[in-house]
C-alpha positions in Angstrom: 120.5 46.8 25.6 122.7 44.1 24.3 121.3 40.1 24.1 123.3 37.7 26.6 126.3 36.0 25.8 126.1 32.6 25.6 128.2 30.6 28.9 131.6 29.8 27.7 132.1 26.5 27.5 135.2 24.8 29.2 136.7 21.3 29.5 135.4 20.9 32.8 132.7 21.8 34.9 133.5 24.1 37.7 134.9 22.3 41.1 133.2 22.0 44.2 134.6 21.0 47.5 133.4 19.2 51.0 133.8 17.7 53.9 134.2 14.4 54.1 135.4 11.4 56.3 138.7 10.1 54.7 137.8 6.6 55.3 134.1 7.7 53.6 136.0 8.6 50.5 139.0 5.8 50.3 135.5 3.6 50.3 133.9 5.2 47.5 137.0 4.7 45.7 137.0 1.2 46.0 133.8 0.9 44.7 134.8 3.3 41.6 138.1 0.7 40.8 136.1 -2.7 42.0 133.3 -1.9 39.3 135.2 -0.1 36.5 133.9 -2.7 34.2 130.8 -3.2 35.2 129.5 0.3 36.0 129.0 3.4 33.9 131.6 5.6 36.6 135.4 5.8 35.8 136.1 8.4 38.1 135.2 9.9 41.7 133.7 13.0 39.6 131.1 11.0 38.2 130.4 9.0 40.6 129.9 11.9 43.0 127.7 13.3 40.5 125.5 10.6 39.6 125.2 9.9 43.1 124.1 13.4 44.6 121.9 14.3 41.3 119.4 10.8 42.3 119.2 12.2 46.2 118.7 15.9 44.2 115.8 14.3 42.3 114.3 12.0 45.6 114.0 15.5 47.2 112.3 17.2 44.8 109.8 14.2 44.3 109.5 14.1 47.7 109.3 18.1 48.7 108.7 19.8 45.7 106.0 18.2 43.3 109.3 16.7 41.4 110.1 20.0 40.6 113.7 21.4 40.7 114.3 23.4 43.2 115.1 27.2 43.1 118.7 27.3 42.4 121.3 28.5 45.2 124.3 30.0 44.2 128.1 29.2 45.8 128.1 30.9 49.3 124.2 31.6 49.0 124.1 28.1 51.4 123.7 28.9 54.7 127.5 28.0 56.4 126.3 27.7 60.0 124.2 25.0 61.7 121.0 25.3 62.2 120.7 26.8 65.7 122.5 29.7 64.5 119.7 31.3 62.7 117.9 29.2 60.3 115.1 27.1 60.9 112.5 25.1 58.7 109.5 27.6 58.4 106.1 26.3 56.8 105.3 28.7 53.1 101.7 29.4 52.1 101.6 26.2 50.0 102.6 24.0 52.5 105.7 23.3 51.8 108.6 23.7 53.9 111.3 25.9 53.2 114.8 26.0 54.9 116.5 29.5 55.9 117.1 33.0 57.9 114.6 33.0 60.4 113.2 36.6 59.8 112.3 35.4 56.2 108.3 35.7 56.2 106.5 34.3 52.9 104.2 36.3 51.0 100.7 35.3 50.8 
């Protein structure tokens, strides 16, 4: 059995896409070109990042001891609201998880 490979590196970090309100995003960029000097963003990348990373870690302080959170792979998000099928279900520790409703936690 062969070691892993090391990730290949590459210029960028993959791309993600959303939805977002157009008015939402002209806004953000605004804020990005009105504090260019100021702040440590020059672009809506970073921005974006910085900004969804500090509700990522408020979560986890919040939910999840200020632990990271299992990590969920592209498409492994569940697409459809939550009536369709997932619900917030309790788990053994207490916590509470989000996902299929015929997921049952081991104890």
């Amino acid at each position: 059995m062969e070691p892993p490979q090391p990730k290949k590196r590459t210029k960028y970090p993959p791309k993600v896409s959303f939805y977002q309100e157009l008015e939402n995003t002209d806004r953000i960029r605004g804020a990005i070109l009105h504090t260019f000097a100021q702040e440590e963003f020059r672009n809506l990348s970073q921005f974006l990042n910085a900004a969804a990373m500090k509700e990522v870690e408020r979560l986890e302080q919040k939910y999840n001891d200020g632990k990271p959170f299992p990590p969920v792979k592209a498409r492994e998000l569940p697409q459809a609201r939550r009536s369709m099928g997932w619900s917030l279900t309790p788990r053994p520790d207490g916590r509470v998880s989000y996902g299929p409703l015929f997921i049952l936690w081991r104890v």
